[in-house]
C-alpha positions in Angstrom: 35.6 107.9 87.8 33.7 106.2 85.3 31.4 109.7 85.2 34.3 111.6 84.7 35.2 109.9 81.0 32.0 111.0 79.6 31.9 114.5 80.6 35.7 114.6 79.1 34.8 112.8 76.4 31.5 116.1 75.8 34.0 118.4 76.4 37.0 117.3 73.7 33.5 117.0 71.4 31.9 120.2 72.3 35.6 121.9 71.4 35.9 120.1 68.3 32.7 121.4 67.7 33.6 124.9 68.1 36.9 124.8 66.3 34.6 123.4 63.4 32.2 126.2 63.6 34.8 128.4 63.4 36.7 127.9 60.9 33.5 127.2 58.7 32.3 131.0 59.7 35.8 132.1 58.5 35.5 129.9 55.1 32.5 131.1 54.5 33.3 134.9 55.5 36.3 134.7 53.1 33.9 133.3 50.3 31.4 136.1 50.8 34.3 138.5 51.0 35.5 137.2 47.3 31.9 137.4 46.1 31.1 141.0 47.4 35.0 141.9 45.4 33.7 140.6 42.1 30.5 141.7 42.6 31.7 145.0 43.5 34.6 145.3 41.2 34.8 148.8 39.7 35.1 147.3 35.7 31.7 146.2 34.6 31.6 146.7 30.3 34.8 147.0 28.1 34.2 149.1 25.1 36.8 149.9 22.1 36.9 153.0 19.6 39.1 152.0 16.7 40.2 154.8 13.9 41.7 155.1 11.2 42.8 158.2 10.0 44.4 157.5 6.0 42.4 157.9 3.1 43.7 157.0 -0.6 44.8 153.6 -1.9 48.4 153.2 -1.1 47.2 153.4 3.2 45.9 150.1 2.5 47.5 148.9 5.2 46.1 151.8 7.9 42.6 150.0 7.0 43.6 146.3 7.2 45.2 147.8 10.9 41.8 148.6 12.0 39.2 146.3 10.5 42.3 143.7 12.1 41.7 144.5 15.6 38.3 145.3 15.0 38.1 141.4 13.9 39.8 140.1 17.7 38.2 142.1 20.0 35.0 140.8 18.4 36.6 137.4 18.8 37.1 137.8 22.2 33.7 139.1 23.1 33.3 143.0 22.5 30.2 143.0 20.7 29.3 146.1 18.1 27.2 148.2 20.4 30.3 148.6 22.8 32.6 149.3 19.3 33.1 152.2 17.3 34.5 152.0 14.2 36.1 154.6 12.1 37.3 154.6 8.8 38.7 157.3 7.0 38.3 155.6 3.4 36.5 152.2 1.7 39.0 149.9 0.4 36.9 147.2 -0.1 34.6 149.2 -2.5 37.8 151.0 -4.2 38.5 150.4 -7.5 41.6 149.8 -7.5 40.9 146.5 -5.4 41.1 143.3 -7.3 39.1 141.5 -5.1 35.9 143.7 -4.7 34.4 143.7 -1.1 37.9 142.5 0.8 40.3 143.7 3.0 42.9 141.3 3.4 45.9 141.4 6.2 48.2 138.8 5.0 49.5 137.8 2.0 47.8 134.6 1.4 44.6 136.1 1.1 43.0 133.3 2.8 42.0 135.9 6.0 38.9 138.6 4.4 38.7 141.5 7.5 36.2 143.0 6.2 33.8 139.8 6.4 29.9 140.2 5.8 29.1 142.0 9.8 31.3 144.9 9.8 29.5 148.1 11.3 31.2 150.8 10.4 30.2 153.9 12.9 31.9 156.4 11.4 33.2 156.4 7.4 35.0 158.5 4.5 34.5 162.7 5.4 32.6 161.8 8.8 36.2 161.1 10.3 37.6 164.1 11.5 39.5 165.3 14.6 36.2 167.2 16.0 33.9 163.9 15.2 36.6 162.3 17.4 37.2 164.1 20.6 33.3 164.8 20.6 33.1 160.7 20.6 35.6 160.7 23.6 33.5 163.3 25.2 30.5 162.7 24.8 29.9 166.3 23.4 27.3 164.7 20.6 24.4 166.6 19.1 21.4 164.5 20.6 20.4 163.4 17.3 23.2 161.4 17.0 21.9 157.6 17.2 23.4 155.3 19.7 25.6 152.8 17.1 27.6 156.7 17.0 28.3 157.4 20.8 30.5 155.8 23.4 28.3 155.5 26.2 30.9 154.3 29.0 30.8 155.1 32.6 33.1 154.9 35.8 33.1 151.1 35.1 33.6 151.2 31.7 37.6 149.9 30.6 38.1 151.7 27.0 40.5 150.2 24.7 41.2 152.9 22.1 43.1 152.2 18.6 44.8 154.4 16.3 46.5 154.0 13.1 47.7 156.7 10.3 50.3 158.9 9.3 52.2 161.2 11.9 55.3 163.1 13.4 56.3 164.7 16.6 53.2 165.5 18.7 50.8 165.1 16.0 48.1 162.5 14.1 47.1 163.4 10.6 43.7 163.2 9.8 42.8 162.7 6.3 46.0 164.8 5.4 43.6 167.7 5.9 44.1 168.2 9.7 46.1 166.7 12.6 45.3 165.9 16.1 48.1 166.8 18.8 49.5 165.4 21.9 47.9 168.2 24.1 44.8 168.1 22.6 44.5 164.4 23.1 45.7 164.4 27.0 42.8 166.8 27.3 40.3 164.9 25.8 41.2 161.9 28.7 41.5 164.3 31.2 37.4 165.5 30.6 36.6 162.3 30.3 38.4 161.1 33.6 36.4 164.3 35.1 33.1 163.0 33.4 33.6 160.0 35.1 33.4 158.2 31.6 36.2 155.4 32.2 37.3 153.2 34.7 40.7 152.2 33.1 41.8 153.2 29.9 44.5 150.9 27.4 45.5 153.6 24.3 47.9 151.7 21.4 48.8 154.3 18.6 50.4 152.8 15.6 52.0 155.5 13.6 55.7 157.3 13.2 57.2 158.8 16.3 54.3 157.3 18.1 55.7 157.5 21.0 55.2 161.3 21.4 51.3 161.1 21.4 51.5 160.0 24.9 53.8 161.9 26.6 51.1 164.8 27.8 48.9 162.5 29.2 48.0 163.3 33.0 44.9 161.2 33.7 44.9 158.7 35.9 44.4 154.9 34.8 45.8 155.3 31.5 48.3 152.4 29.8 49.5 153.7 27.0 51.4 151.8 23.9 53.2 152.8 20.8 54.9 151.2 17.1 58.0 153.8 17.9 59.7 156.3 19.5 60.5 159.8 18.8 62.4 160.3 15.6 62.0 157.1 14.7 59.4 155.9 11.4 56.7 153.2 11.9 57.2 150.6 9.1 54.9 148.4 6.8 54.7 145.1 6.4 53.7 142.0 3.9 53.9 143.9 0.2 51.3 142.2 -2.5 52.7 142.7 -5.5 49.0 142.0 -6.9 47.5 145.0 -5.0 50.4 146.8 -5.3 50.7 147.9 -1.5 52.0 146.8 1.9 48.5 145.3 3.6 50.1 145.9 7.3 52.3 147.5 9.7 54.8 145.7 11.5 54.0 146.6 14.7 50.0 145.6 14.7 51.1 142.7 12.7 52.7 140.9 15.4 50.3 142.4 18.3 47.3 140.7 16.3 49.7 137.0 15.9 50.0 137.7 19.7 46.0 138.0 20.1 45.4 135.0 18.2 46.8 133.1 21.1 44.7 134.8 23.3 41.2 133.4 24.5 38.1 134.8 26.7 39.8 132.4 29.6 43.4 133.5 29.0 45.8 134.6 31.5 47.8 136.2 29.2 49.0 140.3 30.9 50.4 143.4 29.9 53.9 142.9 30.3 53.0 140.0 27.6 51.3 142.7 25.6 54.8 144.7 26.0 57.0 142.5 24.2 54.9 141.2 21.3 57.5 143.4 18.7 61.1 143.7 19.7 63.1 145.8 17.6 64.7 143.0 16.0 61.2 142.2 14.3 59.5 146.0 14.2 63.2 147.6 13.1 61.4 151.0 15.2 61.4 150.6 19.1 58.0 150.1 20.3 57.1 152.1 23.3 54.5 151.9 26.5 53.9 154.1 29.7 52.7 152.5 32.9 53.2 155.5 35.4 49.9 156.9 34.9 48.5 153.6 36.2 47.3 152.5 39.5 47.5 148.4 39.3 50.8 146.2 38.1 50.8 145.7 34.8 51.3 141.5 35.3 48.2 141.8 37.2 46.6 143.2 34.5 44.9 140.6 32.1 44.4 141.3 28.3 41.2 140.2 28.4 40.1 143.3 31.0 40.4 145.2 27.9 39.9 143.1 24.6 37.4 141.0 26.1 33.6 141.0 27.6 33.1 141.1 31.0 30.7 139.0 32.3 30.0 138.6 36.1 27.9 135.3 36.5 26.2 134.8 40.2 25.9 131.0 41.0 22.4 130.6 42.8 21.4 128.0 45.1 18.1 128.3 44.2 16.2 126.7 41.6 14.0 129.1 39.6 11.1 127.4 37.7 10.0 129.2 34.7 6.2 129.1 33.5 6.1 127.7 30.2 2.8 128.9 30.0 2.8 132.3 28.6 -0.6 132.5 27.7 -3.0 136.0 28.7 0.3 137.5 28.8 -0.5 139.6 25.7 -3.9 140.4 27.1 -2.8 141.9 30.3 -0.8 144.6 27.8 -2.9 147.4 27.0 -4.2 148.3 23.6 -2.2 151.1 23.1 1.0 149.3 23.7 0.7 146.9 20.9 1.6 147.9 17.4 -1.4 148.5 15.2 1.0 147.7 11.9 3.9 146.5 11.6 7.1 148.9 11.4 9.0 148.9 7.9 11.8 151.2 6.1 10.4 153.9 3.9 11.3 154.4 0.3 13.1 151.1 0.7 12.5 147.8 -1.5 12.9 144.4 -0.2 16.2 142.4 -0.7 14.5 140.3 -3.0 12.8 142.7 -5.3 16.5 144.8 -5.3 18.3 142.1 -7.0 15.3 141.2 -9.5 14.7 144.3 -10.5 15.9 145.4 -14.2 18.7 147.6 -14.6 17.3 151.2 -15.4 18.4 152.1 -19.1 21.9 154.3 -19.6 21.9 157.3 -21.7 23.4 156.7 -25.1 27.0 158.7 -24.9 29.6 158.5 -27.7 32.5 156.5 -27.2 35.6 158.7 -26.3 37.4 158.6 -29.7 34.5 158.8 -31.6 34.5 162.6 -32.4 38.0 162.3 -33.2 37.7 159.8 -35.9 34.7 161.8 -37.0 37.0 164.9 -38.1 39.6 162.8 -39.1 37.2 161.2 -41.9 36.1 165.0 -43.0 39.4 165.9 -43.2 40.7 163.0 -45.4 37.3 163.6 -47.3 38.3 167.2 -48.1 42.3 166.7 -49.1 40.9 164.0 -51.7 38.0 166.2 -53.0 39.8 169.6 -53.0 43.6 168.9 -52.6 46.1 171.1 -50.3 46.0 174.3 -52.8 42.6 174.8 -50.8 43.3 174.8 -47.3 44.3 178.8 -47.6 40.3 179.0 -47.7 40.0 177.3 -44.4 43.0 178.7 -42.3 
């Protein structure tokens, strides 16, 4: 008897045992699944191509749209290799601006969105409807350089921006040309063939924007816009000292919405879908989902406004040699620089705001010729009086 206890007591142990082993195999197994999912996600880089397609002072407010969202997907992590930037016109160097080098997108000019890093890609006459769908594309001469080109792939989620002038089906460009709604949905659906986005998020703020998405057939696509058909996309916060309306409603209120947003936030797309009611737009903002495989409340904004970044925890420690030294002398000859690289024809920063201003050519002031003959002809009445004026006529 007294044999018997130990042997039960080994075999409650052994099974407790087991039942530990095993549901520390299927911990583990589910913790390795997770790892292998986000490892093995199919979104790896988020890149954004923001345009603008208004030139000419009073489309203010098409710039300040851009350079706006240009400013919070920066904010949030995007970093300018993965942007590209177009801008049909300069207001910060127009001169109409009262505040040279600013683009401002509220009135109390305390928020400057044109700031001191803004790369623009593409600027002025370089913004065109071919420029653009050859940027989708990819179809770019090879001497384009890279800070040009949207190099995305099969992982890559594209957020893609536009603001300007438009109508039924169509985008102005430049009030030159026009971009339509069939020539768009084809520019996705070769880059969906090309394999050159994972997911895509497309917000068009312009009248009747609506209508710019309803050809699209590619799959993956969210699509958002300021207003439906037959219905105008309105401005927003007049300056009466630059004399123009510096937004539009609707990317007014979807950049207060991102302001709220962090690189952590679990903010989603249905969030994204009610930032403008029409109470506060006066359009009806519009979106499309059908086109897209996941829920949109599973869908965070940061998988498009934000960087992705998969971290691996290690269990490891890594030591690093501090000493670096003979590290250069295992390089070959040839692959170190023999003198250092500089711009040509280009003078240092230094020497450009030293240097003298280059003389102006002497030109006479505009009203100068006409006082000129006004003097000979007050000259000649009081040496010759009117009798004479037969000899000049």
């Amino acid at each position: 008897m007294a044999a018997a206890v130990p042997a039960a007591r080994w075999a409650r142990a052994a099974a407790a045992a087991l039942l530990l082993g095993c549901c520390g195999a299927v911990l583990a197994g589910g913790i390795q699944d997770q790892a292998e999912q986000f490892f093995k996600s199919g979104h790896t880089n988020n890149w954004a191509v923001l345009v603008c397609t208004s030139r000419f002072w009073f489309n203010y407010r098409h710039v300040a749209n851009t350079l706006s969202v240009y400013r919070s997907v920066k904010r949030l992590g995007i970093p300018d290799s993965h942007i590209v930037l177009m801008l049909a016109d300069d207001m910060a160097c127009n001169p109409r601006n009262p505040k040279p080098a600013t683009v401002f997108s509220h009135k109390n000019m305390e928020l400057n969105v044109y700031g001191d890093d803004v790369e623009v890609d593409y600027r002025s006459y370089e913004v065109t409807v071919e420029n653009f769908l050859r940027v989708l594309t990819g179809r770019i001469p090879p001497s384009t350089p890279r800070s040009k080109r949207l190099l995305s792939d099969d992982r890559s989620n594209i957020l893609i921006y536009m603001t300007g002038h438009g109508g039924n089906g169509f985008l102005k460009f430049q009030d030159s040309e026009e971009i339509t709604n069939v020539e768009l949905a084809d520019a996705f659906e070769q880059m969906w063939q090309k394999r050159r986005y994972n997911e895509l998020l497309f917000i068009i703020d312009t009248c009747q924007g609506a209508s710019m998405y309803e050809r699209f057939y590619s799959p993956n696509i969210i699509a958002l816009a300021s207003s439906q058909v037959g219905e105008d996309s309105l401005s927003h916060q007049p300056d009466l000292g630059i004399g123009v309306h510096l937004m539009d409603r609707y990317t007014f209120y979807m950049l207060e919405f991102l302001e709220e947003v962090h690189p952590a936030s679990q903010t989603n797309m249905n969030d994204l879908f009610q930032v403008c009611p029409k109470s506060l737009c006066v359009s009806t903002p519009g979106h499309r989902t059908d086109l897209f495989q996941r829920d949109p409340q599973n869908v965070l904004i940061t998988d498009f406004f934000g960087s992705v970044r998969k971290v691996e925890i290690m269990t490891e420690t890594v030591s690093l040699d501090r000493n670096l030294t003979g590290f250069e002398s295992e390089l070959p000859k040839d692959a170190l620089a023999t003198e250092p690289l500089k711009y040509a024809d280009q003078l240092p920063v230094a020497q450009i705001i030293r240097q003298k201003p280059k003389p102006k050519d002497w030109h006479p002031p505009g009203g100068f010729i006409l006082g000129l003959w006004a003097l000979i002809i007050m000259v000649f009445f009081k040496t010759y009086g009117i009798k004479h004026m037969k000899h000049i006529f």
